[in-house]
MDTraj code that builds the backbone (N, CA, C; nanometers):
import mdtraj as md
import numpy as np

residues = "UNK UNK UNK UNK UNK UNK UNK UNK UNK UNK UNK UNK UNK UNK UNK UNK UNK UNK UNK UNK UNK UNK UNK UNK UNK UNK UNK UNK UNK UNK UNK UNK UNK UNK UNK UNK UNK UNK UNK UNK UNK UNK UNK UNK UNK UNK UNK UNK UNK UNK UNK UNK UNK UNK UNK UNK UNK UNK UNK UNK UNK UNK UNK UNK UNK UNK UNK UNK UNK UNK UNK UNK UNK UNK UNK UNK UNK UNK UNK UNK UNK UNK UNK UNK UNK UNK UNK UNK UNK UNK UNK UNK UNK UNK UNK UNK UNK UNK UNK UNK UNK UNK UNK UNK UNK UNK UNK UNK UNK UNK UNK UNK UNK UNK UNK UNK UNK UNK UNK UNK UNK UNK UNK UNK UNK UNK UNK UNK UNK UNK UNK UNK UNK UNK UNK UNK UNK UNK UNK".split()
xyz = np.array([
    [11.8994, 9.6677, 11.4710],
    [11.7649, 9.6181, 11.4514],
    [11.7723, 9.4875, 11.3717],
    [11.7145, 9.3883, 11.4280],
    [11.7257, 9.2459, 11.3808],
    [11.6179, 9.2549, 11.2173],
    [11.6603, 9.1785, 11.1120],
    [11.5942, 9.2216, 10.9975],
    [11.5805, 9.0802, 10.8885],
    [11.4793, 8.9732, 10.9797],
    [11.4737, 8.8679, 10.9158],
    [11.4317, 8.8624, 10.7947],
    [11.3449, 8.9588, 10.7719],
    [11.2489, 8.9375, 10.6433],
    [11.3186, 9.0534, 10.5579],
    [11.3405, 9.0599, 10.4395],
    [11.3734, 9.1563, 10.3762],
    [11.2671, 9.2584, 10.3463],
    [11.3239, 9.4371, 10.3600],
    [11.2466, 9.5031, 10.3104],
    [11.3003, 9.5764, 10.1574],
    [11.2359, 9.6265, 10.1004],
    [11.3222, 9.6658, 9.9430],
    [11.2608, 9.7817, 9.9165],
    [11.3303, 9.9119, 9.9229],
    [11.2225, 10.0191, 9.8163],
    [11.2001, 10.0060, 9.6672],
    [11.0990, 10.0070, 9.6059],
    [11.1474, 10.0400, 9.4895],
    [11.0661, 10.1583, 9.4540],
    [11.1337, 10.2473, 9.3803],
    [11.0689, 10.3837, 9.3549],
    [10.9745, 10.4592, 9.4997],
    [10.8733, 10.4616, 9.4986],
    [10.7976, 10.5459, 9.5847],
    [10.7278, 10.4408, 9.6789],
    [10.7888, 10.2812, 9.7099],
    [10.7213, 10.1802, 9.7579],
    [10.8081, 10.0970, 9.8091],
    [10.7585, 10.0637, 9.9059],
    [10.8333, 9.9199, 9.9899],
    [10.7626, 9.7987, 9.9965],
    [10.8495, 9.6928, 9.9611],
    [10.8251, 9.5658, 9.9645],
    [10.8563, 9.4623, 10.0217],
    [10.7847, 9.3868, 10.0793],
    [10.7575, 9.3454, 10.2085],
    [10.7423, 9.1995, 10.1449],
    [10.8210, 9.0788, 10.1014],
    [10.8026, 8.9749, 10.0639],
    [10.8526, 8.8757, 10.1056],
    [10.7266, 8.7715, 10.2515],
    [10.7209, 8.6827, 10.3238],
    [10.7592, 8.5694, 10.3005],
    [10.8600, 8.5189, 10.3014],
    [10.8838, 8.3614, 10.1911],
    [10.9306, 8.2651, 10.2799],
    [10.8882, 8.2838, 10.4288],
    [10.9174, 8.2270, 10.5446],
    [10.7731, 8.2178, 10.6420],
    [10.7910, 8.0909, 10.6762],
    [10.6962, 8.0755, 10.7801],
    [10.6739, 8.1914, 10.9210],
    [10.5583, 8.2309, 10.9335],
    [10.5546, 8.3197, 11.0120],
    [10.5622, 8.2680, 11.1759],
    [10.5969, 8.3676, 11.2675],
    [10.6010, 8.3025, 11.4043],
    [10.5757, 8.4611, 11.4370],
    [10.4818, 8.4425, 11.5790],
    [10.4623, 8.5268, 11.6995],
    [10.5560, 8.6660, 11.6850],
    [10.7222, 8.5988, 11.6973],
    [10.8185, 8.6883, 11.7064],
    [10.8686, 8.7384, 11.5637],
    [10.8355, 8.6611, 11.4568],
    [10.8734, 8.7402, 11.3335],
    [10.7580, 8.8253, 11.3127],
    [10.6243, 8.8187, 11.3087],
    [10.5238, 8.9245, 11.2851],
    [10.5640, 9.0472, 11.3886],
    [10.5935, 9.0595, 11.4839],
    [10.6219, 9.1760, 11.5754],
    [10.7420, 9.2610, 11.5374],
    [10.8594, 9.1381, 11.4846],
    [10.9805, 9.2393, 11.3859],
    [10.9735, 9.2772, 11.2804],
    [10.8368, 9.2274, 11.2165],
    [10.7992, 9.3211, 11.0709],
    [10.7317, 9.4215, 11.1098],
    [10.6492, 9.4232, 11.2147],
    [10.5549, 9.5512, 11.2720],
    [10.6866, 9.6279, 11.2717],
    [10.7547, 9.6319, 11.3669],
    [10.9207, 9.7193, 11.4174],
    [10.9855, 9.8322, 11.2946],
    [10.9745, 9.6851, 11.1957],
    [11.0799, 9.7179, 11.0717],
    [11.0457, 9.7596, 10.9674],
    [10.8788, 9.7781, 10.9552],
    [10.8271, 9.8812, 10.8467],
    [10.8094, 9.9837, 10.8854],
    [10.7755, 9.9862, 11.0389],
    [10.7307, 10.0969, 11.0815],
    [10.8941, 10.2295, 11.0888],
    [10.9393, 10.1510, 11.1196],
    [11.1319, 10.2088, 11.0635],
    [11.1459, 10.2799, 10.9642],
    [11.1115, 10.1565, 10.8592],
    [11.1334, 10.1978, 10.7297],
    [11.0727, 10.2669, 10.6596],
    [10.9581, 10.2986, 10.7079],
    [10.8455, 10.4089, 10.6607],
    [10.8680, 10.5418, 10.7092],
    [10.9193, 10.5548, 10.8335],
    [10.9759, 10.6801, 10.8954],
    [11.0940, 10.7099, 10.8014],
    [11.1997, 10.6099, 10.7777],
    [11.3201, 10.6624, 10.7181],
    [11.3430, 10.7074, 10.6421],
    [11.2522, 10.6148, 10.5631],
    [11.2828, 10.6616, 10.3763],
    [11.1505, 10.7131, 10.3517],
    [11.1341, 10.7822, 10.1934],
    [11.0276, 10.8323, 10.1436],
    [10.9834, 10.7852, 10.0936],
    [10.8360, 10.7347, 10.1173],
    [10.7394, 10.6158, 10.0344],
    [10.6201, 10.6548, 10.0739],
    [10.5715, 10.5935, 9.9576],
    [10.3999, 10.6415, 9.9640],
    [10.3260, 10.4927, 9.9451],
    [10.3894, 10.3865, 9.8986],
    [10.3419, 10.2677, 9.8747],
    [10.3631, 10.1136, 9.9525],
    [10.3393, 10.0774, 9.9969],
    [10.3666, 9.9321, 10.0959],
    [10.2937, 9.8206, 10.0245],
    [10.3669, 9.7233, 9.9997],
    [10.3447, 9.5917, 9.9514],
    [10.3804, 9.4669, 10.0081],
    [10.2442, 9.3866, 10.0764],
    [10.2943, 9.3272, 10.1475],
    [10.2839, 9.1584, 10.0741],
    [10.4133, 9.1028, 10.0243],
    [10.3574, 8.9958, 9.9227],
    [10.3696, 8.8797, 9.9593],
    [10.2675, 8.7817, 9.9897],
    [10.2619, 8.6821, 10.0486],
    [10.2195, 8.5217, 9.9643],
    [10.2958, 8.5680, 9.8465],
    [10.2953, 8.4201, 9.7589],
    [10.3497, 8.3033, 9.8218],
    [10.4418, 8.3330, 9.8918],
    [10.4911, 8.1855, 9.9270],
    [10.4400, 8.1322, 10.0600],
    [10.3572, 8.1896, 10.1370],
    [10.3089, 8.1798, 10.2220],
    [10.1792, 8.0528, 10.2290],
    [10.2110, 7.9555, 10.2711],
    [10.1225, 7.8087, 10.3087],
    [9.9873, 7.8545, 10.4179],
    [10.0426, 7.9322, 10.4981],
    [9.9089, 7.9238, 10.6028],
    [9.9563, 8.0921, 10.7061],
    [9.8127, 8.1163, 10.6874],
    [9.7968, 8.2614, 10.7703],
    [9.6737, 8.1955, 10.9026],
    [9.7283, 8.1972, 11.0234],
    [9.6388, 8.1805, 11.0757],
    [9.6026, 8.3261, 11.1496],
    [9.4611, 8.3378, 11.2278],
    [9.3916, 8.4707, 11.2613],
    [9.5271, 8.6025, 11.3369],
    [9.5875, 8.5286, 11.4312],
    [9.6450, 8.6234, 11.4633],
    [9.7698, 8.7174, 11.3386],
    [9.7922, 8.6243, 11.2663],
    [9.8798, 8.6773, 11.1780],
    [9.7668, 8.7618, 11.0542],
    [9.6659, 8.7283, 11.0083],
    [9.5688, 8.7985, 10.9539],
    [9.5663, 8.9277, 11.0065],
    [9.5368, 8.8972, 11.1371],
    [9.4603, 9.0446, 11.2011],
    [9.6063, 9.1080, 11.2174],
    [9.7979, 9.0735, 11.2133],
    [9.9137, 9.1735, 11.2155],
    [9.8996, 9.1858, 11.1011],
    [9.8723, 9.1632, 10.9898],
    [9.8676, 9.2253, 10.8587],
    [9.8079, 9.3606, 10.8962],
    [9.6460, 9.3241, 10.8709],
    [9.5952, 9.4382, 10.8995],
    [9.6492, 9.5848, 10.9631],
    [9.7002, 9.5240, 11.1223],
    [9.7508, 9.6411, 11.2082],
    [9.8995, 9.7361, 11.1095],
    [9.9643, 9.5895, 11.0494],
    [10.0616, 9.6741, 10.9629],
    [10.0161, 9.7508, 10.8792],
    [9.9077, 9.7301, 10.7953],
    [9.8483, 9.8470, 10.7105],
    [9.8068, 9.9631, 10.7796],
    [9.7317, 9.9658, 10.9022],
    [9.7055, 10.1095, 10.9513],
    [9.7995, 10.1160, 11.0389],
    [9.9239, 10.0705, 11.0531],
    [10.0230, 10.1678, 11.0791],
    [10.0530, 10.2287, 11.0430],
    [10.0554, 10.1795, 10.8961],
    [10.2223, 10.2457, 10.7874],
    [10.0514, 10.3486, 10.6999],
    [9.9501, 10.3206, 10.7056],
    [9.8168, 10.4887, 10.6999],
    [9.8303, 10.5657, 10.7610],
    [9.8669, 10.5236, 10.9275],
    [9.8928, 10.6371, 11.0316],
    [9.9343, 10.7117, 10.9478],
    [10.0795, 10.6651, 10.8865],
    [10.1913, 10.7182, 10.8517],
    [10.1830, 10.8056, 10.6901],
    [10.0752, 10.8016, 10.6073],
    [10.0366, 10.8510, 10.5218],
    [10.0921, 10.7321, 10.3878],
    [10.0755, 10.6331, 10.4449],
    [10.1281, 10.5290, 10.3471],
    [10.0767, 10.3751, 10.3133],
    [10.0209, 10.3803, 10.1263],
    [9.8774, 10.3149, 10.1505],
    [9.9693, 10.1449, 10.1263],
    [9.9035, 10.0725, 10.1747],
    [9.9374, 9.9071, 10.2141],
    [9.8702, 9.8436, 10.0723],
    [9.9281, 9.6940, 9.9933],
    [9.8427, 9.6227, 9.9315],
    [9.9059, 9.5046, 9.9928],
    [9.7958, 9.4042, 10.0253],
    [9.8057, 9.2928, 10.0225],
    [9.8628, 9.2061, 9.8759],
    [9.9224, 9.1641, 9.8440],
    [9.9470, 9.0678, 9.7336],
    [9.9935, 8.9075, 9.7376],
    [9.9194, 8.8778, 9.6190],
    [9.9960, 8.7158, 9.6269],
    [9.9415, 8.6307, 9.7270],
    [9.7858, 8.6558, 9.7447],
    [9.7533, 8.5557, 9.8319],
    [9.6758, 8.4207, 9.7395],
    [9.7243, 8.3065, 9.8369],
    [9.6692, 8.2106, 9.7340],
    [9.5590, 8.1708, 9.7903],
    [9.4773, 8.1208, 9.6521],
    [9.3661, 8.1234, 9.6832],
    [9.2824, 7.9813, 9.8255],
    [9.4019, 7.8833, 9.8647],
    [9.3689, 7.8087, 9.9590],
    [9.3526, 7.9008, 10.1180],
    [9.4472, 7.9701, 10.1140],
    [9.4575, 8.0433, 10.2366],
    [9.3349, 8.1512, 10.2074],
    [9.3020, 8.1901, 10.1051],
    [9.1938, 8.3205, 10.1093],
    [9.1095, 8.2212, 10.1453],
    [9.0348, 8.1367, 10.1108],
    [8.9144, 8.0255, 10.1695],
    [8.9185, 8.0273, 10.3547],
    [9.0410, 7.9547, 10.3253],
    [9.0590, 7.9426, 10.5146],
    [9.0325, 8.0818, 10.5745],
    [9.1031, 8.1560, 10.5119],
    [9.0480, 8.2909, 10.6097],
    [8.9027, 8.3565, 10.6298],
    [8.8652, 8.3166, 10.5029],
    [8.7280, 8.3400, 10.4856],
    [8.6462, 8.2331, 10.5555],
    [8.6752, 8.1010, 10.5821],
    [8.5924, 8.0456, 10.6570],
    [8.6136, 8.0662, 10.8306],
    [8.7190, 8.0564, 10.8550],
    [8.7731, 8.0736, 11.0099],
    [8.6735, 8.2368, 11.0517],
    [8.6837, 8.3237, 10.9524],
    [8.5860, 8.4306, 10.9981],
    [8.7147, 8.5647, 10.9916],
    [8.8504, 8.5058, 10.9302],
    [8.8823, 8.6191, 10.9739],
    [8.8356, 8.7613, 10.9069],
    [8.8499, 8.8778, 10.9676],
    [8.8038, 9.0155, 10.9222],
    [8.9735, 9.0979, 10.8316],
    [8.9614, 9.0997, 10.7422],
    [9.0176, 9.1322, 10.6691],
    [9.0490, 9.2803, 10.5795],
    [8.8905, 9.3450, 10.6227],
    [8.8735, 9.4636, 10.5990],
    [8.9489, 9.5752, 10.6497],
    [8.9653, 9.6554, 10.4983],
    [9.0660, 9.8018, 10.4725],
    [9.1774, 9.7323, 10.4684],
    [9.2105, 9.6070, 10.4447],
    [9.3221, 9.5723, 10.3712],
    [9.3387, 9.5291, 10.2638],
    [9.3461, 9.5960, 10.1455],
    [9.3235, 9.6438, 9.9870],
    [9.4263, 9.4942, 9.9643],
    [9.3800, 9.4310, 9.8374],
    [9.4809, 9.3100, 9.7912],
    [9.4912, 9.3160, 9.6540],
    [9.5615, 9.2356, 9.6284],
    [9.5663, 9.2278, 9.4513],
    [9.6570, 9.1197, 9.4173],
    [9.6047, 9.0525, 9.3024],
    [9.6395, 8.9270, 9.2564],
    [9.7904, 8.8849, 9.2909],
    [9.8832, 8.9822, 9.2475],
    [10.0098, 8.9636, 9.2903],
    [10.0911, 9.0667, 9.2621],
    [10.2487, 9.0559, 9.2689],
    [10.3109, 9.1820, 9.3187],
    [10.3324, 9.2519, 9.1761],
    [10.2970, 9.2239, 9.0808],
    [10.3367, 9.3002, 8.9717],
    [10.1472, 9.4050, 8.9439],
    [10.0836, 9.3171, 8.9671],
    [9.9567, 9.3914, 9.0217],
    [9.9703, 9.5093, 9.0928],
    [9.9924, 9.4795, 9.2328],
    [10.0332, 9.5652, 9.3386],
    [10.1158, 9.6871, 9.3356],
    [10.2133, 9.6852, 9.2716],
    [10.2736, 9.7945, 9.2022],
    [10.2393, 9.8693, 9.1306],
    [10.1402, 9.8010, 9.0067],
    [10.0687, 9.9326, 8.9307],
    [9.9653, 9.9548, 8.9767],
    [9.8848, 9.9168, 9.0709],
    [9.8122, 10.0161, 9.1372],
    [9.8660, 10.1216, 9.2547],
    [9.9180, 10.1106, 9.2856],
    [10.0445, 10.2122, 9.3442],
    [10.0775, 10.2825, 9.2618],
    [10.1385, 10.2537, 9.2102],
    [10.2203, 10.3679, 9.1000],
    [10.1019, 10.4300, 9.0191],
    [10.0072, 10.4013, 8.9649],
    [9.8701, 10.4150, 8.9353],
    [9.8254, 10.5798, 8.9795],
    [9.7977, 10.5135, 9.0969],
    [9.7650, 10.6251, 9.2309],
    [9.8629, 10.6953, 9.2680],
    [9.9647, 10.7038, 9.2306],
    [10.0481, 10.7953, 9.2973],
    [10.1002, 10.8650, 9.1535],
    [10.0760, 10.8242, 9.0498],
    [10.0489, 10.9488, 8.9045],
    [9.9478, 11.0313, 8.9500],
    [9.8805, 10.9682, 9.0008],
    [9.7233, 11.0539, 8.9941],
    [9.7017, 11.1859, 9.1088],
    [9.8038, 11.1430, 9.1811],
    [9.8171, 11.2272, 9.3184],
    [9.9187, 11.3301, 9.2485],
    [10.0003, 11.2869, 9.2092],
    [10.1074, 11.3624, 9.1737],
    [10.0595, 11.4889, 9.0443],
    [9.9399, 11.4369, 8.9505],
    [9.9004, 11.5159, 8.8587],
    [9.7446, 11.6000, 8.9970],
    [9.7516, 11.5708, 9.0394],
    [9.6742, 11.6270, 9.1456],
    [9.7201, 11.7368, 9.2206],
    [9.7963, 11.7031, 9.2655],
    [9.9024, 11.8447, 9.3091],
    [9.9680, 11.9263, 9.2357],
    [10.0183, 11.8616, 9.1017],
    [10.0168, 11.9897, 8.9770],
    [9.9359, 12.0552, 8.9319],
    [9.8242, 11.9792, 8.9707],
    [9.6676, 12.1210, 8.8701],
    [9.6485, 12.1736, 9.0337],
    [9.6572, 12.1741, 9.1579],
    [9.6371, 12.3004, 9.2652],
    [9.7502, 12.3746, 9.2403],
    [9.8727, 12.3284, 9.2384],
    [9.9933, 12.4342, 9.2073],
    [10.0054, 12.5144, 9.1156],
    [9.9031, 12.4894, 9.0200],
    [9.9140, 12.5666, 8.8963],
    [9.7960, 12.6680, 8.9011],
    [9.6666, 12.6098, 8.9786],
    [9.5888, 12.7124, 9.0243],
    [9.6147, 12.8289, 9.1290],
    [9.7078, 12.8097, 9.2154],
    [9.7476, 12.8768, 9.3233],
    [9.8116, 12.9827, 9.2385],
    [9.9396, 12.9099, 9.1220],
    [10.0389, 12.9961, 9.0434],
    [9.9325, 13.1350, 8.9428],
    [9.8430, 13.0684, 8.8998],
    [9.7234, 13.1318, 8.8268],
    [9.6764, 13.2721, 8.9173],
    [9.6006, 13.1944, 9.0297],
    [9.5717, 13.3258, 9.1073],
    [9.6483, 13.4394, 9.1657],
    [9.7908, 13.3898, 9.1944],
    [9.8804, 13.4737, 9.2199],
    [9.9492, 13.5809, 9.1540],
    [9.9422, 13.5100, 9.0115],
    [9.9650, 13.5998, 8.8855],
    [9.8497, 13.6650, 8.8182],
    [9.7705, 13.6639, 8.8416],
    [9.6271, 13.7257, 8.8387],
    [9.6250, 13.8833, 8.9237],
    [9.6846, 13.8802, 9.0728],
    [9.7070, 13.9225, 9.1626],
    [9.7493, 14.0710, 9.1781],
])
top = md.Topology()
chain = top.add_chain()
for i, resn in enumerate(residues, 1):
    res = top.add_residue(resn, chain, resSeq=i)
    for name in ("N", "CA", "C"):
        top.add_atom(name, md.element.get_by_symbol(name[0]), res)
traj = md.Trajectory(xyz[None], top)
């Protein structure tokens, strides 16, 4: 599998950081190669960080997007990060639709809301496990 763009886990999250001009055929091998990497390994978090990125035009907007509800299909929540604020204008004027793709200032952002949410899930499933343990020993 060809793997232009680097992907990186860290902890319960993959990171996805664009520092190359996008083309037709590189957006279709990041679709490929998260969708891989989300099957392979165990992650609950996707970060897709696009600081160095000069220009998103619509079609690459709208593969963002599709990459986020892929890797949801997949039970795995997406942040946009690191967009600058010239390209958020352009997108916003061109019309693109951007929605259910969650963003945040940048990747150190992006991470603690991830990790954030995935304490919260995680203390979430300890208070049902402990209720289940409760009723059973009740029993």
């Amino acid at each position: 599998m060809r793997r232009t763009i680097p992907i990186i886990k860290l902890r319960q999250n993959l990171i996805v950081s664009i520092q190359i001009e996008m083309t037709d055929r590189l957006v279709a091998e990041l679709k490929e190669n998260i969708a891989f990497e989300v099957r392979a390994r165990e992650v609950s978090g996707l970060v897709i960080e696009v600081s160095a990125v000069d220009f998103l035009d619509s079609y690459i907007a709208r593969s963002l997007q599709q990459i986020a509800k892929i890797a949801a299909c997949m039970g795995v929540e997406t942040i946009l990060a690191g967009l600058d604020s010239a390209v958020a204008i352009t997108l916003v004027e061109m019309g693109a639709d951007m929605l259910g793709l969650e963003t945040a200032l940048d990747l150190e952002d992006a991470i603690d809301i991830l990790e954030e949410r995935q304490a919260e899930s995680r203390s979430e499933e300890e208070r049902v496990l402990a209720e289940i343990y409760a009723e059973l020993e009740e029993s």
